[in-house]
TILUMSE-332035 format. One record per residue: x, y, z of N, C-alpha, C, CB in turn. Coordinates in nm, 3 decimals. Each point is the difference from the previous one (the first is absolute). Glycine has a CB too. Layout:
BEGIN
{rec {X, Y, Z}, {X, Y, Z}, {X, Y, Z}, {X, Y, Z}}
...
END
This chain:
BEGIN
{rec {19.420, 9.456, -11.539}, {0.107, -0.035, 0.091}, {0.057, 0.125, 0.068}, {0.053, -0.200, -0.142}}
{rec {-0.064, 0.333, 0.037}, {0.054, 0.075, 0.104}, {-0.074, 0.038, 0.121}, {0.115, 0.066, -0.171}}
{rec {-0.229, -0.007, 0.118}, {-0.106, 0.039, 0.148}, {0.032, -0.064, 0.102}, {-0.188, 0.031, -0.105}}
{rec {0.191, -0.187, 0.057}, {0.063, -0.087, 0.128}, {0.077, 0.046, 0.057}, {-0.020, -0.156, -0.072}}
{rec {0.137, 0.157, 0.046}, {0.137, 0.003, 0.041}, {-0.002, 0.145, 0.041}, {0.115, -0.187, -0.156}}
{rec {-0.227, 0.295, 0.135}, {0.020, 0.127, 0.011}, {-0.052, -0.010, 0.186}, {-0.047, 0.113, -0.318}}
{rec {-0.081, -0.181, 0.301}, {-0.066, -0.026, 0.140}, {0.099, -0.011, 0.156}, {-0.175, -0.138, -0.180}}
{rec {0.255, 0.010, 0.075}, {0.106, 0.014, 0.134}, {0.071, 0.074, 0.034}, {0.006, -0.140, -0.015}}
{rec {0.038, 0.234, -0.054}, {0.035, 0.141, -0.021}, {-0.063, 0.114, 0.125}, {-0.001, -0.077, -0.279}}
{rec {-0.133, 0.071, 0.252}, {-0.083, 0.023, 0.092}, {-0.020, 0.000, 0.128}, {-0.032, -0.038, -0.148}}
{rec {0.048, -0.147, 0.161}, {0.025, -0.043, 0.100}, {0.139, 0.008, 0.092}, {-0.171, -0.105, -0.121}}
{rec {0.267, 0.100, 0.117}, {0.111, 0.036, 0.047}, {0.027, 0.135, 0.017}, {0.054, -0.183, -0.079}}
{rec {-0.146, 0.273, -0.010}, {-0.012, 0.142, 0.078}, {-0.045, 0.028, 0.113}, {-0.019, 0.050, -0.166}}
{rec {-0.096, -0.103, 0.140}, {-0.088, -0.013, 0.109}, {0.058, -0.083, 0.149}, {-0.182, 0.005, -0.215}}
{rec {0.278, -0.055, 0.186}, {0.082, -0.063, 0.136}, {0.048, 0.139, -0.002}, {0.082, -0.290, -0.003}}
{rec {0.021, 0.337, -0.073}, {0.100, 0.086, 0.058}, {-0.057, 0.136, 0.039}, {0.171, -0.120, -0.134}}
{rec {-0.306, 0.153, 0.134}, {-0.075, 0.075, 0.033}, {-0.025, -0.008, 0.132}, {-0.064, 0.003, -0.198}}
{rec {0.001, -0.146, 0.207}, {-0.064, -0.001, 0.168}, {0.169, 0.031, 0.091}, {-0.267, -0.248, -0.033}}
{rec {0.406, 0.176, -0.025}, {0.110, -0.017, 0.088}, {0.034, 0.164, 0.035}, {0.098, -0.257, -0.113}}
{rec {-0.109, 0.337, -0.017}, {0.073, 0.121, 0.017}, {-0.084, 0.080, 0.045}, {0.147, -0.028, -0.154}}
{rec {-0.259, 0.003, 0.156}, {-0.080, 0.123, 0.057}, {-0.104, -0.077, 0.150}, {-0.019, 0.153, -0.309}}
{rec {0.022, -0.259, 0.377}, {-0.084, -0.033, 0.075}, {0.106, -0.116, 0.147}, {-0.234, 0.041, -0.261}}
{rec {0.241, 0.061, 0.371}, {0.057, -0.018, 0.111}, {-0.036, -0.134, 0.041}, {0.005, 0.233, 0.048}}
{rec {-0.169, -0.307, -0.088}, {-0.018, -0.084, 0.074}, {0.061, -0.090, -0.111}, {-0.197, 0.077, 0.175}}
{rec {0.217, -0.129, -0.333}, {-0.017, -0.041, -0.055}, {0.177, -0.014, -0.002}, {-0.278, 0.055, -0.071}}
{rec {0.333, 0.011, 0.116}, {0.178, 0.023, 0.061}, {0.013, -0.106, 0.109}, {0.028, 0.285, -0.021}}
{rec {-0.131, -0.275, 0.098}, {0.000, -0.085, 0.173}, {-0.015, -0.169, -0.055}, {-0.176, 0.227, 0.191}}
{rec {0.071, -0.215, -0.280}, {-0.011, -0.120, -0.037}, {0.063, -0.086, -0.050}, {-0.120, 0.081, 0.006}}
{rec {0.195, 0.003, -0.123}, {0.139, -0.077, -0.071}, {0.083, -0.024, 0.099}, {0.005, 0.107, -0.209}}
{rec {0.052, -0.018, 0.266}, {0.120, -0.018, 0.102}, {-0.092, -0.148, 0.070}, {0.129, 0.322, 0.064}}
{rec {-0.176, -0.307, 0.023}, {-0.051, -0.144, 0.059}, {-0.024, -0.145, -0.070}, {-0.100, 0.170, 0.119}}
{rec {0.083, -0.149, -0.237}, {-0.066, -0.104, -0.084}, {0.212, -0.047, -0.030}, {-0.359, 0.130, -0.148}}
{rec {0.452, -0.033, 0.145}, {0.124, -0.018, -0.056}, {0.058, -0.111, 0.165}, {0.034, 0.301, -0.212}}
{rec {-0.087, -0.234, 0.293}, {0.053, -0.032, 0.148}, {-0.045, -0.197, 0.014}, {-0.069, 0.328, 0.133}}
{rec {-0.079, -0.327, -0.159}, {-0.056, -0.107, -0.013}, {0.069, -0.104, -0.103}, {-0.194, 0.137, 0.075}}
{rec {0.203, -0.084, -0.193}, {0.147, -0.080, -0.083}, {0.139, -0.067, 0.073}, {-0.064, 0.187, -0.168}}
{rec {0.095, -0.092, 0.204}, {0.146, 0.018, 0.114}, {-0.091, -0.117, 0.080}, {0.138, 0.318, 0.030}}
{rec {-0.177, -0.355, 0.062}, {-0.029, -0.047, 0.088}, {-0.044, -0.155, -0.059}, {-0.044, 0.245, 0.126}}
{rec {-0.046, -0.242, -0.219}, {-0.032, -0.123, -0.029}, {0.135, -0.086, -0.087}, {-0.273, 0.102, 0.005}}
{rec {0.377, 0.016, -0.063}, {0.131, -0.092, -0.008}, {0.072, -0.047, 0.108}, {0.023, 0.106, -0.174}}
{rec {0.003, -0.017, 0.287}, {0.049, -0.066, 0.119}, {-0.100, -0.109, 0.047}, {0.125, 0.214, 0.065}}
{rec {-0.229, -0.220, -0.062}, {-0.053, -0.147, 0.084}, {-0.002, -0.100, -0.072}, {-0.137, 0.095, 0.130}}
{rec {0.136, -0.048, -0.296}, {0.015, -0.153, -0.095}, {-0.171, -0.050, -0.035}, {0.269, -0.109, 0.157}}
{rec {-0.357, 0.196, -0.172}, {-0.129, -0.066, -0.034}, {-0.014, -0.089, -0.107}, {-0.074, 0.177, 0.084}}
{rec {-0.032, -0.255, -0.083}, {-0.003, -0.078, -0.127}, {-0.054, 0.098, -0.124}, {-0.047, -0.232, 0.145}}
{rec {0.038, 0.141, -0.288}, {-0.060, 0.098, -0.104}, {-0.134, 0.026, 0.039}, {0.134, -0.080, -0.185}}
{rec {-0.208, -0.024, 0.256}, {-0.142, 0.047, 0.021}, {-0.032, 0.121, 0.101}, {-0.044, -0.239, -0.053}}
{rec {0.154, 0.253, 0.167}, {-0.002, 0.068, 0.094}, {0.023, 0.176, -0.082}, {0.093, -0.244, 0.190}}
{rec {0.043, 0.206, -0.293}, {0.044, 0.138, -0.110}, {-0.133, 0.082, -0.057}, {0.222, -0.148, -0.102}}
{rec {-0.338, -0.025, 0.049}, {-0.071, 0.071, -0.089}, {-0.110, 0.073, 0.090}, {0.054, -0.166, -0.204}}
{rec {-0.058, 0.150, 0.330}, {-0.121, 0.071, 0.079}, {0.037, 0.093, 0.046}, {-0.102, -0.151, 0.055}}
{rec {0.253, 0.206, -0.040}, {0.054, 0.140, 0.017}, {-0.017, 0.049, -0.097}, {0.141, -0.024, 0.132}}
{rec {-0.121, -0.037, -0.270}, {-0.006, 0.112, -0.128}, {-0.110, 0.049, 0.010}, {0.122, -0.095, -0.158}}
{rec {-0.245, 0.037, 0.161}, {-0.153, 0.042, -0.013}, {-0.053, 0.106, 0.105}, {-0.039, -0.237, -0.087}}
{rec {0.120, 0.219, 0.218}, {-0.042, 0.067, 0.109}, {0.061, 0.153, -0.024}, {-0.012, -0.229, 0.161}}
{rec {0.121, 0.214, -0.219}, {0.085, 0.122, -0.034}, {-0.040, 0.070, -0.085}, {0.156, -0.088, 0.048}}
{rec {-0.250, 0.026, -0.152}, {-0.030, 0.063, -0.145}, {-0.149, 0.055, 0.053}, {0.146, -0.185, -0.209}}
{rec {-0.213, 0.107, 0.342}, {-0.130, 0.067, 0.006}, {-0.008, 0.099, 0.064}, {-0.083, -0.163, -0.022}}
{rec {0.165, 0.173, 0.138}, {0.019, 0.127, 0.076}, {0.040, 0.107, -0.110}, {0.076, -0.122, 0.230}}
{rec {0.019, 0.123, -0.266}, {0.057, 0.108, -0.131}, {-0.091, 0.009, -0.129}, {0.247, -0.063, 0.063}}
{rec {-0.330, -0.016, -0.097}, {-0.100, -0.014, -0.115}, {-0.128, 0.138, 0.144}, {0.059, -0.390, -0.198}}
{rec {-0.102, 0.321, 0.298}, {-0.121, 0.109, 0.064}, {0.082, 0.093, 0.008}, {-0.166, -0.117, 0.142}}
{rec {0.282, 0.162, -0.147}, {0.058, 0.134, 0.029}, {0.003, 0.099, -0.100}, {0.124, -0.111, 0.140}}
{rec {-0.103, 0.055, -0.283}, {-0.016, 0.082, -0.114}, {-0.117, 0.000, -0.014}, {0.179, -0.030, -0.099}}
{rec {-0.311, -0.070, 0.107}, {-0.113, 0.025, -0.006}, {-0.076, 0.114, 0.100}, {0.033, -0.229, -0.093}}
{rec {-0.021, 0.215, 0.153}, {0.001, 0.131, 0.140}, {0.068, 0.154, -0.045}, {0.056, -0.218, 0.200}}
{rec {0.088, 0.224, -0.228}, {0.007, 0.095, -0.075}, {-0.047, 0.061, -0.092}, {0.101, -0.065, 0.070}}
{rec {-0.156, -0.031, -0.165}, {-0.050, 0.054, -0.141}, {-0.159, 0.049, 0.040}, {0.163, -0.187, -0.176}}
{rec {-0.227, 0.083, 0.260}, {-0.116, 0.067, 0.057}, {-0.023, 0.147, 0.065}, {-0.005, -0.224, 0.023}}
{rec {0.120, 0.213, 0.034}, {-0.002, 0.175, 0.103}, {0.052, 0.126, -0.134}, {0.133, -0.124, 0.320}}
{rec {-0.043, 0.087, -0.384}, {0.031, 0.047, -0.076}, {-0.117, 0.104, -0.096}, {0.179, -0.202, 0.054}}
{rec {-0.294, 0.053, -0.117}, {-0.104, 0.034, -0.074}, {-0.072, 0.055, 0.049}, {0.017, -0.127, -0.099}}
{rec {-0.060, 0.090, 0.279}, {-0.127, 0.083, 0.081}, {0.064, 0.151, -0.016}, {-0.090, -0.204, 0.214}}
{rec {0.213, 0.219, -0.177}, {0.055, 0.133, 0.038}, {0.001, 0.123, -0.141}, {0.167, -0.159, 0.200}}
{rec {-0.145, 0.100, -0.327}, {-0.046, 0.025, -0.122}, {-0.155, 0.044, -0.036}, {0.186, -0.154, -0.025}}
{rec {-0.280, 0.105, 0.095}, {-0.136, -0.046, -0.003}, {-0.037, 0.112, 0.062}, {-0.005, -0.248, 0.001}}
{rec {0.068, 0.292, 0.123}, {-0.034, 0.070, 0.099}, {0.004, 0.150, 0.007}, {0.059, -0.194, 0.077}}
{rec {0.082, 0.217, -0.125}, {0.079, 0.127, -0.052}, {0.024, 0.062, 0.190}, {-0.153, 0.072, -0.334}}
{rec {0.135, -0.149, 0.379}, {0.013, 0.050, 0.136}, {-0.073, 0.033, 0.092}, {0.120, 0.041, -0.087}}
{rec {-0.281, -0.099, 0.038}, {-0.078, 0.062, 0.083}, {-0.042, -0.133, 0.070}, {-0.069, 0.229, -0.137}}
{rec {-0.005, -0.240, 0.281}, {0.001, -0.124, 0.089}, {-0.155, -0.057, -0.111}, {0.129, 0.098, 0.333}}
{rec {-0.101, -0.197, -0.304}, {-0.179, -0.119, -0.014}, {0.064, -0.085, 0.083}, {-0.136, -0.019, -0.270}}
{rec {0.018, 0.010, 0.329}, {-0.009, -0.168, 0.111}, {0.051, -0.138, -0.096}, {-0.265, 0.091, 0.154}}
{rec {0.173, -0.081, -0.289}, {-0.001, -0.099, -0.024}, {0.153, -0.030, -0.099}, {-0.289, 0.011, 0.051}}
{rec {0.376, 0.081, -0.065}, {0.148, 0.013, -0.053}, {0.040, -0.030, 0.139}, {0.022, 0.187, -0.215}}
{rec {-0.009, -0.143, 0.310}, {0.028, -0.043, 0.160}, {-0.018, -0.125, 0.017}, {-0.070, 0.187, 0.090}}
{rec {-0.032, -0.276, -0.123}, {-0.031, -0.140, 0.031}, {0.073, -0.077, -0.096}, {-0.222, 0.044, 0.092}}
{rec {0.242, -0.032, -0.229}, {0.052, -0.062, -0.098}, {0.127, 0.038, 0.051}, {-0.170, -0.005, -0.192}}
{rec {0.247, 0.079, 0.213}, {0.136, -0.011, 0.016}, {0.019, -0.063, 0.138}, {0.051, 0.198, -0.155}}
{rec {-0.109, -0.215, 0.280}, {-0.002, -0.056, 0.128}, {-0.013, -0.156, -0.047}, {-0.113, 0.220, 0.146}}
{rec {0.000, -0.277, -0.191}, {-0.028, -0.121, -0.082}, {0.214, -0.051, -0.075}, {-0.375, 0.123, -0.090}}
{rec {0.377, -0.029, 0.027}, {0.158, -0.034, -0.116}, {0.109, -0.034, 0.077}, {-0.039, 0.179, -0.174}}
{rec {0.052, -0.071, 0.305}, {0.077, 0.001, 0.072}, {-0.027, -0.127, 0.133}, {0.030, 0.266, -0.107}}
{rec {-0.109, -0.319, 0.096}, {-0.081, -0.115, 0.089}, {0.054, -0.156, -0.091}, {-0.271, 0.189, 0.082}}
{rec {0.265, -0.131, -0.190}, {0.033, -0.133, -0.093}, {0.186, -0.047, 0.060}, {-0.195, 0.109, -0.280}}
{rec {0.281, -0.031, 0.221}, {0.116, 0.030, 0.051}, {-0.018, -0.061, 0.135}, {0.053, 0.207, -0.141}}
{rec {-0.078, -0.207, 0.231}, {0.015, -0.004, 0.139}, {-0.024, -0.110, 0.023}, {-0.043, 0.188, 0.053}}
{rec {-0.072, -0.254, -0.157}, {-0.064, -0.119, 0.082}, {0.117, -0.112, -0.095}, {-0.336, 0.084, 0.071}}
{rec {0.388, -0.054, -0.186}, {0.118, -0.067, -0.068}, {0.111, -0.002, 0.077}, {-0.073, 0.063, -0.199}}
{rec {0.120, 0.055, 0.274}, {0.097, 0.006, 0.051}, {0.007, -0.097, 0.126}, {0.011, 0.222, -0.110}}
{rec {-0.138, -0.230, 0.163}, {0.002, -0.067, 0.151}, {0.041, -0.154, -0.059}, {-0.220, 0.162, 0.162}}
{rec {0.107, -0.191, -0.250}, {-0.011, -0.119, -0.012}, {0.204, -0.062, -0.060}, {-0.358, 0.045, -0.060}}
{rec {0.381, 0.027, 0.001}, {0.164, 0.023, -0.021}, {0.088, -0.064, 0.116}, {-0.050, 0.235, -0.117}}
{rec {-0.017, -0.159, 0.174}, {0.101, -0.006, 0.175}, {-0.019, -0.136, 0.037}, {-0.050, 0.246, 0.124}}
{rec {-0.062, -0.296, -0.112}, {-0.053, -0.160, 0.016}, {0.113, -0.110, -0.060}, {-0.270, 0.087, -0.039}}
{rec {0.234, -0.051, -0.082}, {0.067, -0.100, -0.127}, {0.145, 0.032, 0.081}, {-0.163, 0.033, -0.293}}
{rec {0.236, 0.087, 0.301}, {0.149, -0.034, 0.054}, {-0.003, -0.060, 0.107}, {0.092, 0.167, -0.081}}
{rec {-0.161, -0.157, 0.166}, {0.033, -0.006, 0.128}, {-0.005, -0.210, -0.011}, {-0.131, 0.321, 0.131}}
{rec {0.038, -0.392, -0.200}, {0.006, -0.116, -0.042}, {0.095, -0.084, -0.099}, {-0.190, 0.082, 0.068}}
{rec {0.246, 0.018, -0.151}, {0.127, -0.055, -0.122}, {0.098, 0.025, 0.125}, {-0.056, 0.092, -0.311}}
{rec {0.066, 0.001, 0.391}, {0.147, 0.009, 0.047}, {0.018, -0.017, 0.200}, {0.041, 0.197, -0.267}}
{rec {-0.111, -0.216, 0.279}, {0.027, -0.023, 0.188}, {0.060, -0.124, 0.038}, {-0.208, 0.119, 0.059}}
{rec {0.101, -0.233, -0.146}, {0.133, -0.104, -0.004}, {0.123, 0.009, 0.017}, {-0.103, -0.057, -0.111}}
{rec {0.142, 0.062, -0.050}, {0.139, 0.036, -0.058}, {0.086, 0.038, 0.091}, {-0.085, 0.065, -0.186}}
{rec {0.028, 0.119, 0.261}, {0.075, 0.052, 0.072}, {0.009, -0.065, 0.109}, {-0.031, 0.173, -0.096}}
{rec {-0.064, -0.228, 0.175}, {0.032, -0.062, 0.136}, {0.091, -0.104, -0.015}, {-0.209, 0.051, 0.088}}
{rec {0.253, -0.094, -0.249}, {0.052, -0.164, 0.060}, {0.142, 0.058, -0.001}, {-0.170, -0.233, -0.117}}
{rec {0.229, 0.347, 0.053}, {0.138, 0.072, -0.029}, {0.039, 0.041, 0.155}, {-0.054, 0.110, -0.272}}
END
């Protein structure tokens, strides 16, 4: 039971890691907090709540994954270039992006309604 309970330990480091040390992983919270704010002003349903939670947790889930990736290449590397550390982190940073867009979608459908009918 403890290991368990140690894991999450782990895990919540590992949040306060990506928050305190990663600008984009800062951008994300703040927005994902904004998107909260917003889906209380328009009044979504729970089903509408539960597809912001997921959208919020995946963008910010590829963002620590992306970090931890560049992190390890850059470890890997000691500083010297490879293409193929270049492609894997372009690829990480591609992940992020293509979460993030698809992000933008999902709001722009939970909330244009809402806002147009206010």
């Amino acid at each position: 039971m403890k290991s368990f309970l140690r894991s999450f330990k782990y895990a919540f480091r590992g949040i306060y890691t990506g928050l305190a040390n990663g600008r984009n992983q800062k951008i994300h919270a703040l927005a994902g907090v904004f998107a909260i704010s917003a889906a209380l002003y328009c009044g979504l349903s729970g089903t509408e709540y539960c597809v912001l939670a997921l959208t919020i947790s995946a963008v910010f889930s590829a963002e620590l994954f992306n970090s931890a990736i560049e992190e390890l290449c850059d470890e890997i590397c000691k500083g010297e270039r490879r293409p193929s550390i270049e492609r894997i982190k372009d690829m990480s940073a591609a992940a992020v992006l293509v979460t993030a867009i698809a992000s933008l979608f999902v709001a722009f459908f939970l909330f244009a309604a809402p806002l147009l009918k206010k």
